[in-house]
Chimera marker file (.cmm) of the C-alpha trace (Angstrom):
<marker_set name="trace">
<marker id="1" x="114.217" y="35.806" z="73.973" r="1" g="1" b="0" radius="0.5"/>
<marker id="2" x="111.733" y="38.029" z="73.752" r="1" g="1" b="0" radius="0.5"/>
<marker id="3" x="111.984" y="39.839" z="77.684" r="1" g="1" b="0" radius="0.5"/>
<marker id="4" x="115.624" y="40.369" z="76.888" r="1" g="1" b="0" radius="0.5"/>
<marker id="5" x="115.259" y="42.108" z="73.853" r="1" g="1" b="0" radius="0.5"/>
<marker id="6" x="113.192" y="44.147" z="75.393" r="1" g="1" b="0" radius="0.5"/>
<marker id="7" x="115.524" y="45.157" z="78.344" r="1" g="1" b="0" radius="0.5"/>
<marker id="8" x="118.006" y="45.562" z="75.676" r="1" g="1" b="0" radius="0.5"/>
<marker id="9" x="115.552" y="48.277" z="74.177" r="1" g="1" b="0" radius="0.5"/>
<marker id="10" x="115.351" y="49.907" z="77.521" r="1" g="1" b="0" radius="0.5"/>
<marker id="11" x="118.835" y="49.475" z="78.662" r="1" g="1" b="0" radius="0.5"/>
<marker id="12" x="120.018" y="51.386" z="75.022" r="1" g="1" b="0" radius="0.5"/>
<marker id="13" x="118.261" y="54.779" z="76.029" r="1" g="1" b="0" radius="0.5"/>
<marker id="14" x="119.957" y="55.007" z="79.321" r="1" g="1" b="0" radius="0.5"/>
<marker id="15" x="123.578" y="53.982" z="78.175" r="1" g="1" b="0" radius="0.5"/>
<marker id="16" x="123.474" y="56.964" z="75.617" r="1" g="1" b="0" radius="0.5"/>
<marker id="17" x="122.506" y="59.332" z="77.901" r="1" g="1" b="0" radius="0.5"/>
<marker id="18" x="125.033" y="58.515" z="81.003" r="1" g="1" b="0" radius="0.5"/>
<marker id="19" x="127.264" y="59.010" z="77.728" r="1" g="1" b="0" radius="0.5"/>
<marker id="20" x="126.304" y="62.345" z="76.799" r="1" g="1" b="0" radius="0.5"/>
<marker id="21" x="126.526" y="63.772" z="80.609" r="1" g="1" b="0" radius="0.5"/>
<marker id="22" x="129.653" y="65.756" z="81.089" r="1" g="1" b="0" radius="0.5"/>
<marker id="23" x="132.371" y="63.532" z="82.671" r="1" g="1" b="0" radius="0.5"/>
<marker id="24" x="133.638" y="66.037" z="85.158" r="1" g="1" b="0" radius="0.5"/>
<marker id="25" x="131.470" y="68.322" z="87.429" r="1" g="1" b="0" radius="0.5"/>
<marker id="26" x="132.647" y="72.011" z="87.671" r="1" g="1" b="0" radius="0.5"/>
<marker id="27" x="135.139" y="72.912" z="90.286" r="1" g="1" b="0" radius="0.5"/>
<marker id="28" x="133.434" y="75.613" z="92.285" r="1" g="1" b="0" radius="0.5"/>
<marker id="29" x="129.696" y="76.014" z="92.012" r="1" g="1" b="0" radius="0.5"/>
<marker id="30" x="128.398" y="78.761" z="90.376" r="1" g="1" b="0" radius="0.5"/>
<marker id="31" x="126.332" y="81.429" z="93.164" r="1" g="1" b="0" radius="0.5"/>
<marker id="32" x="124.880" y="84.750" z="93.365" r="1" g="1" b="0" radius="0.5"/>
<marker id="33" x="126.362" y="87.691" z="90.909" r="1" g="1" b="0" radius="0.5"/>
<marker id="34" x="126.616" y="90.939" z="92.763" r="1" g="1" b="0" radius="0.5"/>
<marker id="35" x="126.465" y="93.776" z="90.297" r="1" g="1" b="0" radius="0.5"/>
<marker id="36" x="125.945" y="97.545" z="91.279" r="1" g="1" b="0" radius="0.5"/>
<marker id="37" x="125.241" y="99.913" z="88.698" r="1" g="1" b="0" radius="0.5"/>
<marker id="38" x="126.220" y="103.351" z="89.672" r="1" g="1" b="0" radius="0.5"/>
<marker id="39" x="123.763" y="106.426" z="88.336" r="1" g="1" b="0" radius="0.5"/>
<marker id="40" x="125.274" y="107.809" z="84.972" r="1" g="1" b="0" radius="0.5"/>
<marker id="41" x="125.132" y="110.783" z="83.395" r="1" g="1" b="0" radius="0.5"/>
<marker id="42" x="122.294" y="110.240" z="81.289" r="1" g="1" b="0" radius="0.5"/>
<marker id="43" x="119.514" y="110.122" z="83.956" r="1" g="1" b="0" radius="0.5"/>
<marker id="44" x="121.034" y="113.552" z="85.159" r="1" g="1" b="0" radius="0.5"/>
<marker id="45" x="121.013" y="114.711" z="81.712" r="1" g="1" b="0" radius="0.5"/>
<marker id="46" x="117.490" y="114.116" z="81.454" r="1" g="1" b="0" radius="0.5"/>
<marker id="47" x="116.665" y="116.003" z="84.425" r="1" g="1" b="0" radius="0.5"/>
<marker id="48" x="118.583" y="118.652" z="83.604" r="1" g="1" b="0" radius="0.5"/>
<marker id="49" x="116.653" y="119.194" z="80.359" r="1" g="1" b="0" radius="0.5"/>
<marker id="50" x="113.626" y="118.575" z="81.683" r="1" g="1" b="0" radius="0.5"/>
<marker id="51" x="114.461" y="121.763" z="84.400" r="1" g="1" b="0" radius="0.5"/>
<marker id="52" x="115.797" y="123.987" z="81.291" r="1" g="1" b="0" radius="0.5"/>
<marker id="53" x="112.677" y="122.920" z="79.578" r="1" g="1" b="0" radius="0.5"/>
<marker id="54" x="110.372" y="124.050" z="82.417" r="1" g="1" b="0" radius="0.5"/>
<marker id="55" x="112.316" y="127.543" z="83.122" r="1" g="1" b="0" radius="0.5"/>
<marker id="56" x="112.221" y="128.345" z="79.185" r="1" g="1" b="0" radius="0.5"/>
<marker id="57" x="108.449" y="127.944" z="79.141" r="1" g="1" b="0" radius="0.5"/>
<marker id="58" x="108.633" y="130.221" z="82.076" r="1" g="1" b="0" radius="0.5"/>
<marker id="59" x="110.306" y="132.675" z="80.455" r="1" g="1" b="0" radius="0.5"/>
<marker id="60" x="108.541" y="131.971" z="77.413" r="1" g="1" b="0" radius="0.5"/>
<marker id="61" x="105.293" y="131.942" z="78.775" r="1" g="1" b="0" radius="0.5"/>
<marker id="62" x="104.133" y="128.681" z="77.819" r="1" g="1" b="0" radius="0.5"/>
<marker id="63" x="103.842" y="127.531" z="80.973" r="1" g="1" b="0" radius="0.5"/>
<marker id="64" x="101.709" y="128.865" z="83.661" r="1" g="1" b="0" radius="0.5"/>
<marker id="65" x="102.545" y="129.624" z="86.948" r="1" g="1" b="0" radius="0.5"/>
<marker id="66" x="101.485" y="126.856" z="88.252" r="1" g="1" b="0" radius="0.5"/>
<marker id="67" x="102.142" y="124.379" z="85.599" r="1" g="1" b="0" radius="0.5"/>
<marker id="68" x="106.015" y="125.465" z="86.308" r="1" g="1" b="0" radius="0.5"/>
<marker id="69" x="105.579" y="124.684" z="89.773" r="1" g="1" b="0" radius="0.5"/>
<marker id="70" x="104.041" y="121.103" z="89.111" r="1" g="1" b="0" radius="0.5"/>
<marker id="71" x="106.673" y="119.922" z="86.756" r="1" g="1" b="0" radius="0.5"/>
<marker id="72" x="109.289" y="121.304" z="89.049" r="1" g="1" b="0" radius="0.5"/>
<marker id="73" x="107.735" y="119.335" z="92.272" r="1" g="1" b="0" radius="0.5"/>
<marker id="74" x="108.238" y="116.518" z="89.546" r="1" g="1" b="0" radius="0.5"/>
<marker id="75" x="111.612" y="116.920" z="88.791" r="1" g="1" b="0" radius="0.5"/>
<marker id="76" x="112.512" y="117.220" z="92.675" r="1" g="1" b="0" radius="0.5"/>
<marker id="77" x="110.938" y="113.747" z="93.678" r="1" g="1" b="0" radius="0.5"/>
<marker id="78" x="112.292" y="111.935" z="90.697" r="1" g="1" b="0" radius="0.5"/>
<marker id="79" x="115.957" y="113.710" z="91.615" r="1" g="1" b="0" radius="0.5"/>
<marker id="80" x="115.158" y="112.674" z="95.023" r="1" g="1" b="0" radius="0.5"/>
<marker id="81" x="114.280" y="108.817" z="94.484" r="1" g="1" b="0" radius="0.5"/>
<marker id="82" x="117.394" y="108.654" z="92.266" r="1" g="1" b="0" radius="0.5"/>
<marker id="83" x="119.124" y="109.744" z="95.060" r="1" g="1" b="0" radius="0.5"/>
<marker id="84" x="117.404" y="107.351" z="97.309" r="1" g="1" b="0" radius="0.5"/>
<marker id="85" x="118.117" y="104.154" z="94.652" r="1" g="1" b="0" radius="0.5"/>
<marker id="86" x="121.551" y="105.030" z="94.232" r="1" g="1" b="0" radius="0.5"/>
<marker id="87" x="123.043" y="104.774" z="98.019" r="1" g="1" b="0" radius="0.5"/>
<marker id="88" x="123.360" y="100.803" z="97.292" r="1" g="1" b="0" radius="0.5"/>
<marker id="89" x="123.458" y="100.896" z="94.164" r="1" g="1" b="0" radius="0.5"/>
<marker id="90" x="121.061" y="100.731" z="91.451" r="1" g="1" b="0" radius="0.5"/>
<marker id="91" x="119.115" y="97.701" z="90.197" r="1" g="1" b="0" radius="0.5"/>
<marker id="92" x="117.928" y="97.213" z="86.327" r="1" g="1" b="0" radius="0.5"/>
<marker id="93" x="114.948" y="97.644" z="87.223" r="1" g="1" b="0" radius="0.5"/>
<marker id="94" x="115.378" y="100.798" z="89.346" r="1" g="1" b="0" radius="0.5"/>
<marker id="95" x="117.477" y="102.316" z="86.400" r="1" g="1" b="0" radius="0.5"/>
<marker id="96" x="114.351" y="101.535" z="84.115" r="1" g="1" b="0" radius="0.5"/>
<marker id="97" x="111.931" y="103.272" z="86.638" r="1" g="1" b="0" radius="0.5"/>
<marker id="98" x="114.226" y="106.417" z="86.788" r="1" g="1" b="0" radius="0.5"/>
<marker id="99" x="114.884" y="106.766" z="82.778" r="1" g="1" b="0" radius="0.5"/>
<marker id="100" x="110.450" y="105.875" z="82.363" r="1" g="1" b="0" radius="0.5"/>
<marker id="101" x="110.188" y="108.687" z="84.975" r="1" g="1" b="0" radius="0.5"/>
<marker id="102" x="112.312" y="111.391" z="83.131" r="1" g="1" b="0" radius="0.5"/>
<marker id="103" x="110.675" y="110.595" z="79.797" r="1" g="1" b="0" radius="0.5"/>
<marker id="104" x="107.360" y="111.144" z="81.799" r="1" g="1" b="0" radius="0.5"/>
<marker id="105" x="108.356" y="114.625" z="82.847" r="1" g="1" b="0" radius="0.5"/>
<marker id="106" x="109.963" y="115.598" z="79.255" r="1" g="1" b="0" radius="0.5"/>
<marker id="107" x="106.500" y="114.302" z="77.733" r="1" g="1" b="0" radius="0.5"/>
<marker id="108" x="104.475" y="116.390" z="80.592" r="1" g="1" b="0" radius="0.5"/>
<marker id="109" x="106.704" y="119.309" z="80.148" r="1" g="1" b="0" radius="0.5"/>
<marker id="110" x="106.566" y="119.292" z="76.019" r="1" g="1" b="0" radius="0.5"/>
<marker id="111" x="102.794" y="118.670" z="76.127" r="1" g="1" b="0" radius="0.5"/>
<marker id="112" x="101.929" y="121.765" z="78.777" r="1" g="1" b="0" radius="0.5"/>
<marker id="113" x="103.706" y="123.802" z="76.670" r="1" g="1" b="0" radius="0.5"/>
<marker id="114" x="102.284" y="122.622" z="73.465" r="1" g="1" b="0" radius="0.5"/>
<marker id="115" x="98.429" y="123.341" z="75.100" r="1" g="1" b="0" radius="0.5"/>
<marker id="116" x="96.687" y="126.702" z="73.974" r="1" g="1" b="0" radius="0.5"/>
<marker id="117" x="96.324" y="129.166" z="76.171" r="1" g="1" b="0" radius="0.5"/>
<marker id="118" x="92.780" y="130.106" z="77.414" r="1" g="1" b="0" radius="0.5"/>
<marker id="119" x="91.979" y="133.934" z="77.245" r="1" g="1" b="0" radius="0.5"/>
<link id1="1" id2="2" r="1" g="1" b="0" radius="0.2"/>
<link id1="2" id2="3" r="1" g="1" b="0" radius="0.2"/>
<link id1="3" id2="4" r="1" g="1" b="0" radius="0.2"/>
<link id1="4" id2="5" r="1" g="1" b="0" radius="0.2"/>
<link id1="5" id2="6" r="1" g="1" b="0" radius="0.2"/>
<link id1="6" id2="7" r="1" g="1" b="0" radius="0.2"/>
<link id1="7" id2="8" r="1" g="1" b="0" radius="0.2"/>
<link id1="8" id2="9" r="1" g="1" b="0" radius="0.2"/>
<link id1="9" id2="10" r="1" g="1" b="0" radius="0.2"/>
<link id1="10" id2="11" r="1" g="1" b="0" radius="0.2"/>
<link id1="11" id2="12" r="1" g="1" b="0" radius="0.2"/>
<link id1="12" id2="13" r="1" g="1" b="0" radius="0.2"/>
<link id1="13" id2="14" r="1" g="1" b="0" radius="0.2"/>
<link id1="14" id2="15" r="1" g="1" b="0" radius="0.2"/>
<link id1="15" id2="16" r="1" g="1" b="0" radius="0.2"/>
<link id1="16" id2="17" r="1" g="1" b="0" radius="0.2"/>
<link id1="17" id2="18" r="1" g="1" b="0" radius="0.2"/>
<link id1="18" id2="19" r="1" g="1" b="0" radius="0.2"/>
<link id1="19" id2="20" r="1" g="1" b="0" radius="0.2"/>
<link id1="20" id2="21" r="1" g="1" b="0" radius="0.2"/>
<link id1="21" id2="22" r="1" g="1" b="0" radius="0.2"/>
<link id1="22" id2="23" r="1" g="1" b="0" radius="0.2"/>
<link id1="23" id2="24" r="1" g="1" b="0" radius="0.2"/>
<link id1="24" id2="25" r="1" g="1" b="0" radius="0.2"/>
<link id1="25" id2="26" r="1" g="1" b="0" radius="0.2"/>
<link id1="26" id2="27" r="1" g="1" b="0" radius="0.2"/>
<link id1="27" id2="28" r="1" g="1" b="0" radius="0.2"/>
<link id1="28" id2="29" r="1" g="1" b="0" radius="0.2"/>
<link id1="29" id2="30" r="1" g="1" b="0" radius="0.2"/>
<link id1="30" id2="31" r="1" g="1" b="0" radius="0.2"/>
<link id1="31" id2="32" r="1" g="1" b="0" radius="0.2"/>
<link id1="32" id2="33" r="1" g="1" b="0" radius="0.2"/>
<link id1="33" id2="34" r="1" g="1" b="0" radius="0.2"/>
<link id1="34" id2="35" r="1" g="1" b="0" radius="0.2"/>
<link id1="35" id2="36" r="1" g="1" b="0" radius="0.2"/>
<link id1="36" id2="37" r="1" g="1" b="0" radius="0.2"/>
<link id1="37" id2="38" r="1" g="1" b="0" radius="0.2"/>
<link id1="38" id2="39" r="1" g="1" b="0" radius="0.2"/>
<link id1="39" id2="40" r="1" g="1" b="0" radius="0.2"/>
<link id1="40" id2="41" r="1" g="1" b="0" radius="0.2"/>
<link id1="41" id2="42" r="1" g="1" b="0" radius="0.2"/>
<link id1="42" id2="43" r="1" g="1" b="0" radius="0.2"/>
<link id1="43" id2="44" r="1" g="1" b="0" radius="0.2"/>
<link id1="44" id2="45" r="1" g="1" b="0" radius="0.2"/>
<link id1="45" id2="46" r="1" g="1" b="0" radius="0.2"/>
<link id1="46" id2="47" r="1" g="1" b="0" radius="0.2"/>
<link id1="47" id2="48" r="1" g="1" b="0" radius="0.2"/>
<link id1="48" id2="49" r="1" g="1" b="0" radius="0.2"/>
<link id1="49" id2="50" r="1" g="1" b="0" radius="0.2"/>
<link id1="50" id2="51" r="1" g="1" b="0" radius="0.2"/>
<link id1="51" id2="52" r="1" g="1" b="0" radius="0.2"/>
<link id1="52" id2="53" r="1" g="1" b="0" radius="0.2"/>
<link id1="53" id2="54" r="1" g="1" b="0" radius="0.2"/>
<link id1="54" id2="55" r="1" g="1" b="0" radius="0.2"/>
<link id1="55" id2="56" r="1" g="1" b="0" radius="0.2"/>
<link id1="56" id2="57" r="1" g="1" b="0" radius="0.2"/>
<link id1="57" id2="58" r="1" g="1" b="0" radius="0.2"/>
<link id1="58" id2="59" r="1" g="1" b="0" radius="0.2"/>
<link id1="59" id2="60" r="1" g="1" b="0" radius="0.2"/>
<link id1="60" id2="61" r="1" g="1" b="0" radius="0.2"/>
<link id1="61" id2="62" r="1" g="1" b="0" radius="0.2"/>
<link id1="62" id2="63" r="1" g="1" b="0" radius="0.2"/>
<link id1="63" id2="64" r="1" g="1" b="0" radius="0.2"/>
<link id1="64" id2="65" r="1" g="1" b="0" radius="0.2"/>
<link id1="65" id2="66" r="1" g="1" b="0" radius="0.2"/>
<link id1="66" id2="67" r="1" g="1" b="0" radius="0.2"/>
<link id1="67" id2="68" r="1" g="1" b="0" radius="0.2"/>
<link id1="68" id2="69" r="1" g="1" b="0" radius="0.2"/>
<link id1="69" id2="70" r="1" g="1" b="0" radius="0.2"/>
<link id1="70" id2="71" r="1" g="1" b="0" radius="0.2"/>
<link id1="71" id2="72" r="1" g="1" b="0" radius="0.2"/>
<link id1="72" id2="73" r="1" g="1" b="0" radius="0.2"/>
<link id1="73" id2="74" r="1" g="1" b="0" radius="0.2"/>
<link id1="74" id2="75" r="1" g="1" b="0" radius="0.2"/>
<link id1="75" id2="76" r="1" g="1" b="0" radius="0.2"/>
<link id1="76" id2="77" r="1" g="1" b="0" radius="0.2"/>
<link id1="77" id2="78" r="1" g="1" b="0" radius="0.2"/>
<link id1="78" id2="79" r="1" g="1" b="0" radius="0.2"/>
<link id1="79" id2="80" r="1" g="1" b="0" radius="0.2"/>
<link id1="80" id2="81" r="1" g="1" b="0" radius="0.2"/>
<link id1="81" id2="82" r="1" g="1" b="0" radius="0.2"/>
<link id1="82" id2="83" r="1" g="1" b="0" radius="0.2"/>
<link id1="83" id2="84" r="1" g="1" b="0" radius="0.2"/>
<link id1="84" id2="85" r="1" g="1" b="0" radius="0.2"/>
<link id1="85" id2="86" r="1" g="1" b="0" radius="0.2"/>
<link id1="86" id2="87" r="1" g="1" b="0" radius="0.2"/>
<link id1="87" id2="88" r="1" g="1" b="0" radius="0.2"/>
<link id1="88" id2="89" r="1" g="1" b="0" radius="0.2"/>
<link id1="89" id2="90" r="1" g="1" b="0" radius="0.2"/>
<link id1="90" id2="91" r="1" g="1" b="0" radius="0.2"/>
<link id1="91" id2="92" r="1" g="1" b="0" radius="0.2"/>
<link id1="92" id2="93" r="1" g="1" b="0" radius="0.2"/>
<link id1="93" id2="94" r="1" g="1" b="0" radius="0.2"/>
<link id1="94" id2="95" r="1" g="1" b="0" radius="0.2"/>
<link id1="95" id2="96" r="1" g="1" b="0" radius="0.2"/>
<link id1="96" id2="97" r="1" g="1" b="0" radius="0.2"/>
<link id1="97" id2="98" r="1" g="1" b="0" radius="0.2"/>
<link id1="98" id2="99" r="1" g="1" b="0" radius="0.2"/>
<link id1="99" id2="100" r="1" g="1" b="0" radius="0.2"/>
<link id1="100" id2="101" r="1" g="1" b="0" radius="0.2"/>
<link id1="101" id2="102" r="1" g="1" b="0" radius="0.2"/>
<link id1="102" id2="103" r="1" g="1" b="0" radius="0.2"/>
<link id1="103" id2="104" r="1" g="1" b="0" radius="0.2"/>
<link id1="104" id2="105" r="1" g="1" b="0" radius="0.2"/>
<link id1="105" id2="106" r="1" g="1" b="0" radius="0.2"/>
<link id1="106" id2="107" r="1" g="1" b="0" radius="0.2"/>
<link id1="107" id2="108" r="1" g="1" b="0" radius="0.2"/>
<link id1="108" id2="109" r="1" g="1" b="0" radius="0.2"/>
<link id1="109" id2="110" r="1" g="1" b="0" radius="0.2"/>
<link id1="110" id2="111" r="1" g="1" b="0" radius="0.2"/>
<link id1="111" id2="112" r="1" g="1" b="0" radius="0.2"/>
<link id1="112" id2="113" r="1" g="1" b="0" radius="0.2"/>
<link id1="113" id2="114" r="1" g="1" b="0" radius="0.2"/>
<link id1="114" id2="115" r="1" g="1" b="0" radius="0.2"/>
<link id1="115" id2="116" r="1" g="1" b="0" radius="0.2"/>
<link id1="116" id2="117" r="1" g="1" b="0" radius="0.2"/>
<link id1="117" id2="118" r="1" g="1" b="0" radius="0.2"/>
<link id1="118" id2="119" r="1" g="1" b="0" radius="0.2"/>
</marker_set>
């Protein structure tokens, strides 16, 4: 009496789960997603302020010379790597690198301007 209450106990935990399981399996199996994300404007937007930012500290004389130059060699690699990323299309994690790299060069840019001058 006692054995087959216990495989009663046993048998009770596998019954309710084969009854929770969904009774149908899905038609077509779910694979791989494919999704490109193409550049947008906001990356280039960034860029471009970053440039206007650079040729009004020229003008302003915030920047030096050579900080200019710098920032601009900056600008052209990240403009170049977007470039590169965006022939197949751009990954979420590309389009994170690209947006971290433009804050970068805004930060740079705002804090070489910001700096005192030496005499």
């Amino acid at each position: 009496m006692r054995i087959l209450f216990a495989l009663k106990l046993l048998a009770f935990p596998a019954a309710l789960s084969a009854q929770i399981a969904p009774s149908a399996q899905p038609k077509t199996p779910s694979g791989p997603v494919d999704i490109r994300i193409r550049p947008s404007d906001g990356g280039d937007h960034e860029l471009q302020k970053s440039r206007e930012a650079i040729r009004e500290g020229r003008r302003s004389h915030t920047l030096t010379k050579s900080q200019a130059r710098g920032l601009r060699r900056e600008a052209d690699a990240n403009d170049a790597l977007a470039h590169r990323y965006a022939r197949d299309g751009l990954s979420h994690s590309e389009r994170r690198e690209l947006d971290m790299r433009g804050r970068v060069l805004q930060s740079l840019t705002q804090a070489q301007r910001a700096q005192p001058k030496r005499p």
